[in-house]
matplotlib code that plots the C-alpha trace (Angstrom):
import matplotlib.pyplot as plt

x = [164.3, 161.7, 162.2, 158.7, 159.8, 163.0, 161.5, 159.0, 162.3, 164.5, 161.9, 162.3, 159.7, 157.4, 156.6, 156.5, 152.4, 151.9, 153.9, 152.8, 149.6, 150.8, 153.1, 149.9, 149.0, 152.0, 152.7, 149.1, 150.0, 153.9, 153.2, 149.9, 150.5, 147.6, 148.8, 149.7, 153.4, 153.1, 150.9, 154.2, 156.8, 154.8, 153.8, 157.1, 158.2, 156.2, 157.6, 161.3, 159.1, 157.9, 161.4, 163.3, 160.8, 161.0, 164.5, 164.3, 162.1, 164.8, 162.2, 164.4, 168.6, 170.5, 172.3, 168.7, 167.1, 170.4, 169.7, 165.6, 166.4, 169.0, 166.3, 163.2, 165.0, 166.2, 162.6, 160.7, 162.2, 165.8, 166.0, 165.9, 162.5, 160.8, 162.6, 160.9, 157.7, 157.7, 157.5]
y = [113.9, 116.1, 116.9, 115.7, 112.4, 111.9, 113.0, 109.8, 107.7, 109.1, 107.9, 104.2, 102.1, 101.2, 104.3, 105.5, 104.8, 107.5, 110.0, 109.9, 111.0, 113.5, 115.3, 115.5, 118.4, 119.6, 119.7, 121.0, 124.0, 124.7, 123.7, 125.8, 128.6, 130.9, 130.8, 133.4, 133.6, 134.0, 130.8, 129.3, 129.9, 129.3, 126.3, 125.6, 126.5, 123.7, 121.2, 122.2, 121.4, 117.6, 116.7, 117.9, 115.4, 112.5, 112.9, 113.4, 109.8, 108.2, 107.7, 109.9, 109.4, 112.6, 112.7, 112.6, 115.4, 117.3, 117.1, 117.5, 120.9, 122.4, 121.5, 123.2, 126.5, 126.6, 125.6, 128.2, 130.2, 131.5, 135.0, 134.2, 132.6, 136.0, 138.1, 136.3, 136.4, 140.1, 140.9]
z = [135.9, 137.5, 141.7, 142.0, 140.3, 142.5, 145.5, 144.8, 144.2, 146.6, 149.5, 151.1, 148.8, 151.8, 152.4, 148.3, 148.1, 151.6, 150.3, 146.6, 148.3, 150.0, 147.2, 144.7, 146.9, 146.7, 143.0, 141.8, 143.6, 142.2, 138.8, 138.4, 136.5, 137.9, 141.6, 143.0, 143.7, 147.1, 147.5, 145.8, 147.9, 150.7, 149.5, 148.5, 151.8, 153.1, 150.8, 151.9, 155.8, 154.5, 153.4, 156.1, 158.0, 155.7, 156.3, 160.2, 160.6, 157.5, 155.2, 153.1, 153.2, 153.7, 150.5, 148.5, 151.6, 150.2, 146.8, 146.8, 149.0, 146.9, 143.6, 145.4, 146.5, 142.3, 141.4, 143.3, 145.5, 143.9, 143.2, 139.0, 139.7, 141.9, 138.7, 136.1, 138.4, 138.7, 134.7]

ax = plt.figure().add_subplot(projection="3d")
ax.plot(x, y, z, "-o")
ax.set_aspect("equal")
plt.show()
């Protein structure tokens, strides 16, 4: 399953609708090809931000927060992803 698709059913189902809203944002950015890797981790930065909030106000458990963190860093901000950036 895609992080983008268990962040969405990882978050408390009252609150699914607000965030959905707010992760569009976040997912045009990291899965555009023609932004700049910089504007990546940055934004992915800022994702790694929103969790840690969703799971500060327990809109988000901490096993999922965990989980989501652990799949962003892989996604776009591990070493293999800046090597395969730079060639």
């Amino acid at each position: 399953m895609r992080t983008f698709d268990l962040i969405r059913d990882a978050v408390l189902p009252e609150f699914r609708e607000r965030v959905a809203d707010y992760l569009i944002e976040y997912e045009n950015v990291l899965r555009d090809n023609n932004v700049d890797r910089e504007s990546q981790r940055a934004t992915a930065y800022q994702l790694r931000g929103y969790l840690r909030g969703l799971n500060t106000t327990r809109v988000l458990g901490m096993a999922d927060w965990e989980e989501l963190d652990r799949r962003v860093v892989a996604s776009w901000l591990s070493p293999s992803q800046e090597d395969a950036a730079a060639e």
